[in-house]
Structures are given as C-alpha cells and as structure tokens.
N, C-alpha and C positions, 0 to 999 in steps of 0.2 A: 441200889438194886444190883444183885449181878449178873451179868450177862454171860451168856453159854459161849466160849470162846470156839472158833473152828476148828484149832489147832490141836483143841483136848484129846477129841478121840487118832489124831495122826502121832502126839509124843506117844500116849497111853501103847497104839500098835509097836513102838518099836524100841520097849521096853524087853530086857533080859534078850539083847542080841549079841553081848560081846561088845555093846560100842555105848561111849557115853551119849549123854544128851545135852546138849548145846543149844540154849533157847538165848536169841540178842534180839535187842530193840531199846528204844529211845528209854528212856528214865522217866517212870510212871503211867507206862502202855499198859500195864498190868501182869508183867511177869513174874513176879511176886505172888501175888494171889491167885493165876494161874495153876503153879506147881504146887504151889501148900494146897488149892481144892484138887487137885490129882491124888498126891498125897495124902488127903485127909484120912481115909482110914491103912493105909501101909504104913509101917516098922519105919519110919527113918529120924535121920540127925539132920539137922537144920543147922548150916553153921554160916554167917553174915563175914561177907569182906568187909562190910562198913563196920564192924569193931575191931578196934588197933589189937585187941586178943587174940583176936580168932586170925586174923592176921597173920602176928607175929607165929604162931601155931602153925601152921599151913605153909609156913615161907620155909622152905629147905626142909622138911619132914622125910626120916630115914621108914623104910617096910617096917619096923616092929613100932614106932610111933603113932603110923597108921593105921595100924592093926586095934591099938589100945584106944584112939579118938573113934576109930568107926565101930568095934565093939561087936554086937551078935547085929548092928541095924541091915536092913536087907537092900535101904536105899540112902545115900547120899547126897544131901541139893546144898548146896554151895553158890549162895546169892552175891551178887557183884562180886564175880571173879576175880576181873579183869584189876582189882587193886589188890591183888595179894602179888606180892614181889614172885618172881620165876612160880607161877600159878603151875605152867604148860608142863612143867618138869612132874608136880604132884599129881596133876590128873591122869597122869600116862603110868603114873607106877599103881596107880587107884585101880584103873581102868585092865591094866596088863599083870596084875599080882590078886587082883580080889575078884575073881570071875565072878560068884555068887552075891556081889553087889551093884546095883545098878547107881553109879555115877547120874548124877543130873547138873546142870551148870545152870547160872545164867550171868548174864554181861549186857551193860547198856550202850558199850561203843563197840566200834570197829578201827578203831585207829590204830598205831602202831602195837600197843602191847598186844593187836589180835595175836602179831606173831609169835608170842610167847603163848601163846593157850593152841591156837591153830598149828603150828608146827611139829610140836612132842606129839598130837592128837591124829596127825594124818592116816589116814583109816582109820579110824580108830572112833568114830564121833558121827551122829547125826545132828544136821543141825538147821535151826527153826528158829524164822522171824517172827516176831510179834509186831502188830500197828497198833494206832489207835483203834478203839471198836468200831468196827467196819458198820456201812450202812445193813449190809446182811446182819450181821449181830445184833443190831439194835430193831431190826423189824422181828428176829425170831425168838426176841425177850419180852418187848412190847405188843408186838403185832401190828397188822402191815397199815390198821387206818391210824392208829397211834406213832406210826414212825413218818408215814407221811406226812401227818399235821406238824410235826418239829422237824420236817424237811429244811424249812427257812432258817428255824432256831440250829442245826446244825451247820449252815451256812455262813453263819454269823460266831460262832462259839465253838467249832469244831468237833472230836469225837474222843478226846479224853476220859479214860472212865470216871473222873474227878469231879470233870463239866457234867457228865452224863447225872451223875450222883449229887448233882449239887448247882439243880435247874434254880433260877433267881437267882442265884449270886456268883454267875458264871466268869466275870470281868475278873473279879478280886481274884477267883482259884488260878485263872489264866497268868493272869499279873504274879502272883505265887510261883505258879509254876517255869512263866518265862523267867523271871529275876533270880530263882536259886536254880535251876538247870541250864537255862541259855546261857544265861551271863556268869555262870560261876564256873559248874562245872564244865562246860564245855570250853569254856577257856583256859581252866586249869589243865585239862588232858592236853589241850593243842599247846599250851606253852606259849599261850597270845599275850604280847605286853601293851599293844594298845586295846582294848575291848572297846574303845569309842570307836575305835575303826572299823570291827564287829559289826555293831550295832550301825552304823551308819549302813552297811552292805547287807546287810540283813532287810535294811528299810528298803534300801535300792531293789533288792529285787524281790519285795513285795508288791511294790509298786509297781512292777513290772510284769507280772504271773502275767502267762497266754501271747507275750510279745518276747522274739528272740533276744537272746542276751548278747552283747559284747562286750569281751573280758577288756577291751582297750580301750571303752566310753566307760565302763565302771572306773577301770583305774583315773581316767581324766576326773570325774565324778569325783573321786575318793582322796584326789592329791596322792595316791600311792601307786607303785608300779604292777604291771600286769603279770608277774609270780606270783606275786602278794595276793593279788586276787583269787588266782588259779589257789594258790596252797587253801585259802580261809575258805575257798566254796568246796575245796576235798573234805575241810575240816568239818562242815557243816552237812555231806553230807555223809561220811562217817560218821554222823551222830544222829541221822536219819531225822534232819529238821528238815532238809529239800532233797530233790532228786531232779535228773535230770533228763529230760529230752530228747533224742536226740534228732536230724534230718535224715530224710529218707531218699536217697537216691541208686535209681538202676540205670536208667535208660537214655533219659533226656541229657542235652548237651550246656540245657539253662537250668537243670535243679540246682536249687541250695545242697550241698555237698556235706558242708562242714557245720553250719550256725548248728544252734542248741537252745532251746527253751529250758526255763526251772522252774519247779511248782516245789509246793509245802504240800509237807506229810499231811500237816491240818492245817484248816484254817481258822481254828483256834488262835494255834502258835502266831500263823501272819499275820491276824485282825489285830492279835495283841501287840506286835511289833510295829504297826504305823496306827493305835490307837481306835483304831475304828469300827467300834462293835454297830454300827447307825440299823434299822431295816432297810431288808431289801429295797423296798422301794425310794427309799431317800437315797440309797447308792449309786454312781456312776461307773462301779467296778460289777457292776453284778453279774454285769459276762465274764468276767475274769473270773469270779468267785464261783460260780457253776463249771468254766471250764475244768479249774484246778479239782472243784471237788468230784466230777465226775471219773477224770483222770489220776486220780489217786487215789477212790474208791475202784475203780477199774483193774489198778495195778496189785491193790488188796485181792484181789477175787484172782487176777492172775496167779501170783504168790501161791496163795493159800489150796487152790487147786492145783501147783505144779505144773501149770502151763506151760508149754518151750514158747507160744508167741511172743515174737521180738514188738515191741512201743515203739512208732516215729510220729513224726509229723512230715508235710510235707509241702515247697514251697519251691517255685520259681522265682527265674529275675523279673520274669513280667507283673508281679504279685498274684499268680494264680496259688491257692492254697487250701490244703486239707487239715484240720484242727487237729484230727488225730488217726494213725494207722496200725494195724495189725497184721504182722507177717506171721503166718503158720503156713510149714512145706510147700514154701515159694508162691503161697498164694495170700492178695494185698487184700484186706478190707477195709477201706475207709469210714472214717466218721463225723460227722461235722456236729459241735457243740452248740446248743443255743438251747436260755431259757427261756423263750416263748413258742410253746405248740402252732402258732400260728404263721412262724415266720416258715417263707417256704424256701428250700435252701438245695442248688443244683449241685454237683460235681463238675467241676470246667473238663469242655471236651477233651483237653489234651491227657488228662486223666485217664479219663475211660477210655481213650482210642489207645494208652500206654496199659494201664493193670487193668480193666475190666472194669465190671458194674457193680460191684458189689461194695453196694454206698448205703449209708442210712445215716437220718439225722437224729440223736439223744435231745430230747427233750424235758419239760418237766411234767409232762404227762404219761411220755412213754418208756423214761429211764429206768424203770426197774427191773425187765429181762437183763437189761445190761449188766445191773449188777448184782443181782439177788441169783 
C-alpha cells in the first residue's frame, strides 16, 4: 500500500528555486518511491549510483557532457549519490550551469563522503530527511481506528514501508533488511573490519533503550576501548539506525550535565537485532519499547514540521528524573513516558520549583495529540 509521505508537498514547494534537492535517510525509508511519485508525471532522467554505468558517467563529467546526459529533461534525480566518486563537484556545475533544470538527489548516509556532495552545494541545496513511516502516515493512509489497532504490531515490527507492505511475514523482511543494510552496507561505508564488534554493540544498546549509556562500561562490555565505541555509535548514527539523547541541565548544582540516552530510529531494526519479536504482553522491555517509540515518533513530527524545540531528558544524582523534555524560547515542557493509562505519575518538586508546571504524561490512550 502506499502511504502519502509528509515531506511531498515541502520538496514539491521548493522546486525551480535556483537550489537542488537533497533528500537522505536510512536505506529503504522510502526515498526512492518518494521522488519517482513526485515525478511521475514531470519530464525527467532517472540515473542510479548503484549502477557501476551510471557511475563511471557522472564521475568527473565536463558542461558539454552534461548538457548531452540531461538532454531537453526539465528535471534530474540522481539516486544514491553519495557512491558516485567527487559526486559534490557534478552537482554544483548541474545546479550552477543548468538554471532551467531542477537537480533532485538522494543519499542514504551521512558519513564522510557528505562532504563531497555538502561542500561544492553550500547554498546552493535544500535539504530533506526522510524516516521510517511515521505513526501520522500511517493513521492518514489507514485511518485512525485501523492504525490504533496495529499500535502493538508497530511496536513489535517497527514502521518500514516493507514491514508496513508485508503484515505476516514481518520477521523475515526485518532479517533481510537488517543483514544486507546493517551488516553490509553500513560496514562497508564505515570501513569496519570487525562487524562482530558491531553487532555485539548494536545488541548492547538495544538492551539498553530508555537507560543512560556509558561509553566506559560499553567498552568494558565489548573488550574494546572507549574511541572505538565513540567512532561505531557516530557511525551508526550517520546512518540514521539510533540517535541520541542528550541531558538536560540549567540550574541545579546535582543535574546530570553530561550522560546521554540512545534510541533506534525503529524498533523494527532493534527487535530484530536481539531477536525478539515476542507480544507485548510476554515482554519485560515494553516500557522501553513505548519509550523509544514515542520518542522517535516525536522526533519525526519535530523534523518534519521544522521545529527549533531542542529534546532532553532530565536527571539528578538523587535519581529524581524526567523521561523526556522540550525546550522551545527558554520555556521547558516535560514528559513522563508510560504504557499504562492508569499509572499515575507526578513531576518531583525540585522540578517544578526549577522550570515550572508544565508536565504531562504520554500514554497509550492519550498519545496521539503528541504525535498526530
């Protein structure tokens, strides 16, 4: 089935301005299918970095070479860029020689070759994340008593358009998808020679979603040293499998400063990394798994609306603690996570007497102003 993406009508606005379009996200978010239905009925050339042709074509192209590949088309989409050798050098002569064609990109990292496409581009580029399909996408394709009833089944199996398109046999597509993207390609961009090491940290801090991380008990964990850790969790989230956290401190002389929580984009990807698709009910993680998914469906709707609110959490040495916050012009709003409507859940005074009242608890009855 396909799903109306949010971003459509935001590339659509800011097409024939003088600047290309730069759309990145994870491998198999759906950027692909995205631009060819923008595209469907405009004039253009469709040209694949994933063929060693189209490649070698695009790698060092002089203005009149350009002129003969792009032809009378009115638009250009140029799928996984980011493997065509000095990409950033071609899009700038595209973009600054062919005013009357609209450039379109897309790319599924952000790791170092960004700077070979982001650098030639500056001014020159808008540019647009894709996620997994957000819980808004999927209630505004379904409808809203159809997306709540697979509330749980997205909890379990994440928001993959793959998964989405291919309910009952969501394990296998996962497994597919983790073993030729986690473990291939993302290895091969980072340059990793042990992938067991990977995967071993990858388990770590799945096990781990909604509790602070430390990059010095990972490394004890992992037999390897605390860079090691630091570079492979940049690596992982340049390729937009986790993201991070961070703490929230203004005032107090006992907040957490520095610690950092990580969550997965999906919990697809993390179910499938420690194996365990189980139901809700049989889980002992299922506050973790509502946490992550809340806060990463959250972060989607921030995204995708162009929010400035900044994400923290927040935590003392006494263990007084806030699941999740939002700063918008120096004003805090708190949020406490939890899947059951019935638990009743205060903000500790020291809170309120420092940022105010403005506290609310996400549940699984009231979650969807949050994120719809």
């Amino acid at each position: 089935m396909p799903f109306e993406r949010i971003l459509k009508p935001q590339i659509e606005k800011r097409f024939h301005k003088n600047k290309a379009i730069i759309l990145i996200g994870a491998r198999q978010v759906g950027k692909t299918t995205l631009l060819n239905k923008i595209l469907k009925d405009k004039d253009f050339i469709f040209l694949d970095g994933d063929d060693p042709s189209i490649r070698s074509i695009l790698t060092n192209p002089n203005t009149e070479e350009l002129k003969n590949i792009i032809g009378k088309h009115q638009y250009i989409f140029i799928d996984e860029a980011q493997r065509i050798k000095s990409i950033g050098v071609t899009l700038k002569i595209i973009t600054d020689q062919f005013k009357s064609v609209q450039l379109i990109v897309s790319r599924s990292s952000s790791l170092e070759i960004q700077k070979s496409i982001n650098e030639p581009l500056t001014g020159r580029k808008w540019e647009f994340l894709l996620f997994p399909i957000s819980y808004k996408e999927v209630e505004s394709s379904l409808g809203y008593l159809k997306a709540k009833q697979q509330l749980q089944t997205r909890l379990r199996f994440g928001m993959y358009p793959d998964v989405l398109n291919n309910m009952g046999d969501e394990p296998q597509v996962l497994k597919n998808l983790v073993n030729s993207y986690l473990y291939k390609d993302v290895l091969a961009l980072g340059g990793i020679r042990k992938p067991e090491v990977l995967e071993k940290l990858l388990q770590a801090l799945a096990l781990q979603v909604g509790n602070e991380v430390s990059y010095n008990e990972l490394a004890q964990l992992l037999g390897i040293d605390k860079n090691t850790i630091s570079n492979y969790i940049s690596l992982l989230e340049q390729s937009f499998i986790i993201f991070k956290l961070p703490s929230f401190s203004r005032n107090l002389r006992n907040e957490i400063k520095t610690n950092q929580k990580i969550y997965f984009y999906d919990l697809g990807v993390r179910n499938t990394v420690i194996g365990n698709f189980d139901p809700l009910e049989l889980r002992p993680d299922k506050g973790a798994l509502w946490e992550n998914f809340i806060i990463a469906e959250r972060r989607k709707k921030l995204f995708y609306e162009n929010s400035f609110a900044k994400a923290y959490f927040w935590r003392t040495t006494k263990q007084q603690e806030i699941d999740y916050l939002e700063v918008e012009k120096e004003e805090v709003f708190a949020f406490e996570i939890k899947w059951n409507p019935k638990k009743n859940v205060k903000p500790s005074k020291t809170f309120v007497d420092t940022y105010g009242q403005n506290f609310e608890v996400i549940n699984s009855d009231n979650f969807r102003d949050f994120l719809v």
